[in-house]
N, C-alpha and C positions, 0 to 999 in steps of 0.2 A: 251306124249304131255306136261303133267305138268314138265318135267325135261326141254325139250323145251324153255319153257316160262323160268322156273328158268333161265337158261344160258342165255337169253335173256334181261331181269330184271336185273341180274348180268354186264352183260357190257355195258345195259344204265347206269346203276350207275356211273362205273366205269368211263363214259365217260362224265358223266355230273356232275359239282361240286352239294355240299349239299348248300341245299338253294335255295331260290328263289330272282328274282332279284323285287324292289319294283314297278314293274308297273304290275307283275303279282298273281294272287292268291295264296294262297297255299295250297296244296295237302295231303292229309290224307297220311301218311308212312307205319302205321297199326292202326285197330280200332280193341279194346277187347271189348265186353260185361261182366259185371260184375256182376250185380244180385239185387245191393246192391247202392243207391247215394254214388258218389265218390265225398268225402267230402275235402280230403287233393292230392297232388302230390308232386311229387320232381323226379329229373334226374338227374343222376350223370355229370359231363361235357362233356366227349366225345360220350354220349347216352348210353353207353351201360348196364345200368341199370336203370331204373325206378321202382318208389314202389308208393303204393295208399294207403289209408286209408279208409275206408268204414262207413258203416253210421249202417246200420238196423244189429243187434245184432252182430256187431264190428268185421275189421279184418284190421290186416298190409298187406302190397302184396309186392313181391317183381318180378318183368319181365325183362328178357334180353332186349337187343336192338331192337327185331322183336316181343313183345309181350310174347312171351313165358312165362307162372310163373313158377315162379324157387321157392315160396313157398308161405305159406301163414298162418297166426297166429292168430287164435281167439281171440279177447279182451273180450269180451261180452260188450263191450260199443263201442261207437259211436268213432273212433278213428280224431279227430280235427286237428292235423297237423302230415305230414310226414315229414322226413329231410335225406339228404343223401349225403356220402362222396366221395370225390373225385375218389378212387378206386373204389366203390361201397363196402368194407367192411361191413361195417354200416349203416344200420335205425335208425332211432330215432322218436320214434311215441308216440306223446300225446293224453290218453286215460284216464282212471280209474285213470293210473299212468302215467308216463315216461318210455318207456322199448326201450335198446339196445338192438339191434337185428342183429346177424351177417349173412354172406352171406348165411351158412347154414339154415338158419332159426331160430338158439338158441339165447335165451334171455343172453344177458352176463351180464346185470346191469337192475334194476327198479329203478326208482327215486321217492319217497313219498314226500309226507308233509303232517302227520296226519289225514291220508285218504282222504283228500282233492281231485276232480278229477282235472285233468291236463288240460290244455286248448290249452298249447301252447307246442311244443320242437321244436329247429333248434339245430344240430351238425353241429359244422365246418368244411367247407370239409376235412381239414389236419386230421381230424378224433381225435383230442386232446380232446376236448369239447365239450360240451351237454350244451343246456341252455332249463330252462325246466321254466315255470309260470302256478299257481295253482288256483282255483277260489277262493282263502282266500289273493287275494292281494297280496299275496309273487310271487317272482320270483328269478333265480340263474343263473349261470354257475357251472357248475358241470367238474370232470373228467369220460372218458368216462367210467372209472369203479364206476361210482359214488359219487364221493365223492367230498364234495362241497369247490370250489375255490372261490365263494363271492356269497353274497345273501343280498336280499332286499326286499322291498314295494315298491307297486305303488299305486295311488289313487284308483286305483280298479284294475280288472281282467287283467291279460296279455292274449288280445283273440292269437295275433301271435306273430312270437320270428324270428330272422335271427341273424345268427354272420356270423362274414368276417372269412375268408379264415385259417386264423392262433389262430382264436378266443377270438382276440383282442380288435374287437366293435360287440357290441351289439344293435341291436334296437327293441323297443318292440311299438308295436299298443296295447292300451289298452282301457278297457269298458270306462276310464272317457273323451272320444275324444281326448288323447295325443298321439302324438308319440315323445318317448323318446329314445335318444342315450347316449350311456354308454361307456365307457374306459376301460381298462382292473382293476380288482379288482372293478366293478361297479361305477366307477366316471362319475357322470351326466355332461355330455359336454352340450347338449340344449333339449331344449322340447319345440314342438311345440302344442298349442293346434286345433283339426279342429273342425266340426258344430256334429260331434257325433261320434258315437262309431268306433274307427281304427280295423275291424276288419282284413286287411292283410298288411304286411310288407313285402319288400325285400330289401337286399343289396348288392350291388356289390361285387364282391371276393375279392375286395381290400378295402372295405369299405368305398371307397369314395362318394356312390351315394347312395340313399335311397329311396325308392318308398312305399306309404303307401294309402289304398285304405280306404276310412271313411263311414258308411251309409251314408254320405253327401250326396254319390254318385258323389262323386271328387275325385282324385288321384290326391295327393301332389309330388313333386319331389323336395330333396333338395339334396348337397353337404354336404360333413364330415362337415361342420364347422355349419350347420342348417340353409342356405340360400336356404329361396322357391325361388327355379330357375321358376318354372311355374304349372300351374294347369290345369290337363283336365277334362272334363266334359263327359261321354261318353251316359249321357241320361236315365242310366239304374242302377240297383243297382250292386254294384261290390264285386266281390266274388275273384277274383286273382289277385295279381302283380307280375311281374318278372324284376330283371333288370339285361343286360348283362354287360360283363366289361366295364370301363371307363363309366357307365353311356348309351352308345353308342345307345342302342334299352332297349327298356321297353315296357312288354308285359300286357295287361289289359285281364282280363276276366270280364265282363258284361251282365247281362239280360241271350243273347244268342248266344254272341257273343264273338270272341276273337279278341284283335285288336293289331296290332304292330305299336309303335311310335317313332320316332328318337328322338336325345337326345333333343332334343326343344320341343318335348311333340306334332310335326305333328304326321298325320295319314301316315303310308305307306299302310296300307291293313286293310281291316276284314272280321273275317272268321264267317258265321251263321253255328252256331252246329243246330241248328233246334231244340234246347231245352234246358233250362237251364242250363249255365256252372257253376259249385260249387265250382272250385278249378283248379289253374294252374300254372306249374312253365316253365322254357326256362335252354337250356343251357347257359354259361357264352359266347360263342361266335353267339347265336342268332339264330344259326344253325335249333335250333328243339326243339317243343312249346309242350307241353304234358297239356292235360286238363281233366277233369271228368266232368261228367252230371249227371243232378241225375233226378226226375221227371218219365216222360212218359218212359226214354228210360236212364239204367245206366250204362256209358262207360267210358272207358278209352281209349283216342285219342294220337298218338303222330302226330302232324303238322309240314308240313315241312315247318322251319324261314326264317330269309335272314340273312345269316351269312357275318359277321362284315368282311371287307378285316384288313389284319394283321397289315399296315400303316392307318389305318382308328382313332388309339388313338391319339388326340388334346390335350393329356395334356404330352407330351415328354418334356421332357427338356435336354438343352446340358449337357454335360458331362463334369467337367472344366480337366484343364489340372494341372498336377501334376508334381513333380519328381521321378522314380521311374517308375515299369515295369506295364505297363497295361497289362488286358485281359478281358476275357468274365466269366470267370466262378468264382462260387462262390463270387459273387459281388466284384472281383480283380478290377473292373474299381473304384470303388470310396475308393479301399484299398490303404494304407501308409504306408509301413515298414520301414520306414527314414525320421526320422524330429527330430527335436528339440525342448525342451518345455520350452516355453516362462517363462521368471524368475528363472529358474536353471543354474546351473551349473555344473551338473553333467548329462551323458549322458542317457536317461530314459530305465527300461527292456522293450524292445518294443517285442510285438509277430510278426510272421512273417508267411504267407502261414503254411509252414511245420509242427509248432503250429497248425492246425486248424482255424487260424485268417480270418474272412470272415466279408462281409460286408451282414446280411441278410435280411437287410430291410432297407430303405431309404422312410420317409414320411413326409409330407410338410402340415401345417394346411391350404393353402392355393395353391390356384393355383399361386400364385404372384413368380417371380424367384430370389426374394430377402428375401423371407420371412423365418423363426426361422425353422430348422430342426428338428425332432427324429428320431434318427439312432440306429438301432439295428445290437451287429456284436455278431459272435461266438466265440471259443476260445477249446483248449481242455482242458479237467477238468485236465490232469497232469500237464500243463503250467501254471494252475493256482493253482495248489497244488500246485505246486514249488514254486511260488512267493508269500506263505503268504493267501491266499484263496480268496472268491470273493471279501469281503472286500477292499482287495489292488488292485484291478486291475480295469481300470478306461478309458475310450474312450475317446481319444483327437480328434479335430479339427483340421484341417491342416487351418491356419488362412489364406484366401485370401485377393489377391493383388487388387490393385484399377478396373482391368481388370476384379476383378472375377477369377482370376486364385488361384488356392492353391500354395502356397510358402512352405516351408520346416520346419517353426517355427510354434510349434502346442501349442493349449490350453488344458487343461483337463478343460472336461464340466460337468454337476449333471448328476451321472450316479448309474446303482442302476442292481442289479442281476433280472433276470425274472424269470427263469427259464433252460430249455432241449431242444435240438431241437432232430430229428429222432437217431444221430448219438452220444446223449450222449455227445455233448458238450454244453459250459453253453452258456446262451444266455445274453448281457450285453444291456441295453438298455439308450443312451445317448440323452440328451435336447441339443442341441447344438444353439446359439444365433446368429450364422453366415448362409447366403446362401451357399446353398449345395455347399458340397466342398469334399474334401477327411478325412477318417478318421482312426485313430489306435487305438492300444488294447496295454496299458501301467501299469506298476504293479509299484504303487508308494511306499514310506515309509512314516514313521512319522502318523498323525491323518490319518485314515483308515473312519471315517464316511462317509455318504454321501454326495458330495459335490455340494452344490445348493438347490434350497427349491424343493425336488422332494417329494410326497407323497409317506406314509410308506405302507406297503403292511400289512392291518392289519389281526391278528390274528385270524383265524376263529373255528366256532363252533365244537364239535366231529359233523363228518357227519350223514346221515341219514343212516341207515342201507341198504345196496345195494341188 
């Protein structure tokens, strides 16, 4: 009879999409009991891993897509946030300490600050970065083996942490009612103050949305740049926020309830857990809401969301037209292997596809389609040994026509080395002063410094012992 039912279970699924549609409720996927207040969550993006963080004499958890635990790790303290990577590789749970924890269950990194406990950690999903905050006002990004890529103060405790996707922004909720966003190498882009202590943060995979939950008992919602787009009120003190890509749906846990709101901060639904919710995260497409309770009755829920339709992001923009072969992959659409650099004379070494030459990021401090780019392309590390190291080599602008279109005569714009992407090649990161257009990867001669007033990536501490 129960195989029955399985095969039966099996091709409603199959037959029905994930999600619900917003005039109706939503429906429990699977419900654990845990033992223990479920203090922290996190889901990986396509569900099929969930981890929790427990409260009474401390543990990490980590569950398949149907609940099942696949392990589980004593802290002896109270573990305050969980974080988890896009594959599901990695944990990252703020306890005692900061500890990596892979799928097996093995700790591969702790992260200290002179035993200080930990309050906060978020890992980006790319699984690069850990960023961890301690109750002594320090906070960091770290690598996922520990060791630290920038570090700072805040006016007080970092209670929550989230970084985007690539591990680029940072936003921290902290005890002195700020929420602050950070740039990669910790540069304060804004800081909001709210009526008291921020204790939950989230951010969109791409960084551009931010949701922060305050005792106010208000959830603020703003854009990369720190404009409150709007504020809810949900009546109740708030214990979670979630926000899916583009901003799109944003999930609240409250009192005893969980609520989903479109990007305007409406209500679509809410759901009564019938007791305290402590802690909640959403996948990036909305799909499926996971939440802990603590109190009477300590569980860990996954809820089925309303998952986003795939034309449903408002913030697209055209694509200009170029010369030169389009495509889809490896950001070829806004790639240039042929142009010309404005004020020479001589033809530039331009990289090309076969090089590794990608365009891997395109990001705009505004939604306006005119407004200043930074563009991040790749490169392979031998194209770039050849030509002199990263020093020389330099991302131009394809300069657009009055149309908006890219013409064929390009700028070199302030560009500066980041870093590695998965495949080992270097990652070059350019400010560009034009609307998005197309751009290239050029190895110049003569003065090799940086060119443009870009900040230096400064020198950091010997790390903390991992």
């Amino acid at each position: 009879m129960r195989s029955f039912l399985h095969i039966a279970l099996c091709l409603t699924l199959l037959l029905v999409p994930w999600g619900v549609a917003a005039d109706e409720k939503p429906v429990p996927l699977w419900d654990v009991s845990l033992g223990s207040k479920v203090l922290s969550t996190t889901v990986s993006p396509n569900g099929a891993y969930v981890a929790a963080g427990t409260d009474t004499n401390g543990a990490m958890r980590l569950f398949d897509g149907e609940g099942n635990q696949v392990w589980e790790l004593p802290t002896g303290s109270p573990v305050f946030q969980v974080s988890i990577t896009e594959d599901g590789r990695y944990v990252a749970g703020a306890s005692d300490k900061v500890r990596v924890v892979d799928r097996n269950g093995e700790v591969t990194a702790q992260i200290e600050d002179d035993g200080y406990f930990a309050y906060s950690a978020a890992i980006s999903p790319d699984g690069k970065h850990v960023a961890a905050g301690f109750d002594n006002q320090v906070f960091g990004v770290y690598s996922v083996n520990g060791f630290a890529e920038w570090m700072g103060t805040l006016g007080d405790d970092a209670a929550s942490l989230a970084l985007s996707r690539d591990g680029r922004y940072l936003v921290a909720g902290s005890k002195d009612d700020n929420v602050s966003f950070f740039a990669d190498q910790g540069t304060l882009l804004w800081s909001y103050r709210t009526g008291e202590t921020v204790g939950n943060v989230a951010l969109s995979p791409d960084g551009g949305y931010v949701a922060a939950g305050s005792m106010d008992r208000l959830v603020y919602f703003f854009d990369r740049d720190g404009t409150l787009l709007w504020k809810y009120d949900p009546g109740e003190r708030i214990f979670g926020v979630a926000v899916a890509r583009d901003g799109e749906r944003v999930a609240v846990a409250s009192g005893h309830t969980v609520t989903l709101l479109d990007r305007d901060g409406e209500e679509l639904w809410t759901y009564d857990a019938g007791t305290t919710v402590f802690s909640l995260s959403m996948t990036p497409d909305a799909g499926m809401i996971v939440f802990g309770t603590g109190g009477n009755d300590n569980r860990l829920v996954a809820l089925e969301g309303e998952m986003i339709n795939a034309g449903e992001n408002r913030g697209a923009v055209a694509t200009p037209s170029f010369s030169g072969p389009e495509g889809e992959e490896n950001g070829s659409e806004y790639l240039a292997d042929s142009f010309v650099l404005s004020g020479t004379e001589t033809e530039p070494e331009i990289a090309g596809p076969s090089d590794g030459a990608s365009v891997a990021d395109v990001l705009r401090r505004t939604a306006d389609a005119d407004a200043k780019v930074t563009v991040r392309m790749t490169v392979d590390a031998a194209w770039v040994a050849a030509h002199g190291g990263p020093d020389r080599v330099k991302i131009a602008a394809c300069l657009p026509d009055e149309n908006g279109e890219a013409t064929t005569d390009a700028e070199v714009v302030p560009t500066r080395f980041v870093g590695y992407d998965p495949d080992d090649r270097l990652i070059f990161e350019g400010k560009s002063p034009y609307p998005l257009t197309a751009y290239g990867i050029v190895a110049v001669t003569g003065d090799a410094a940086p060119m443009g007033a870009f900040p230096a990536i400064p020198t950091l501490a010997i790390p903390p012992d991992a």
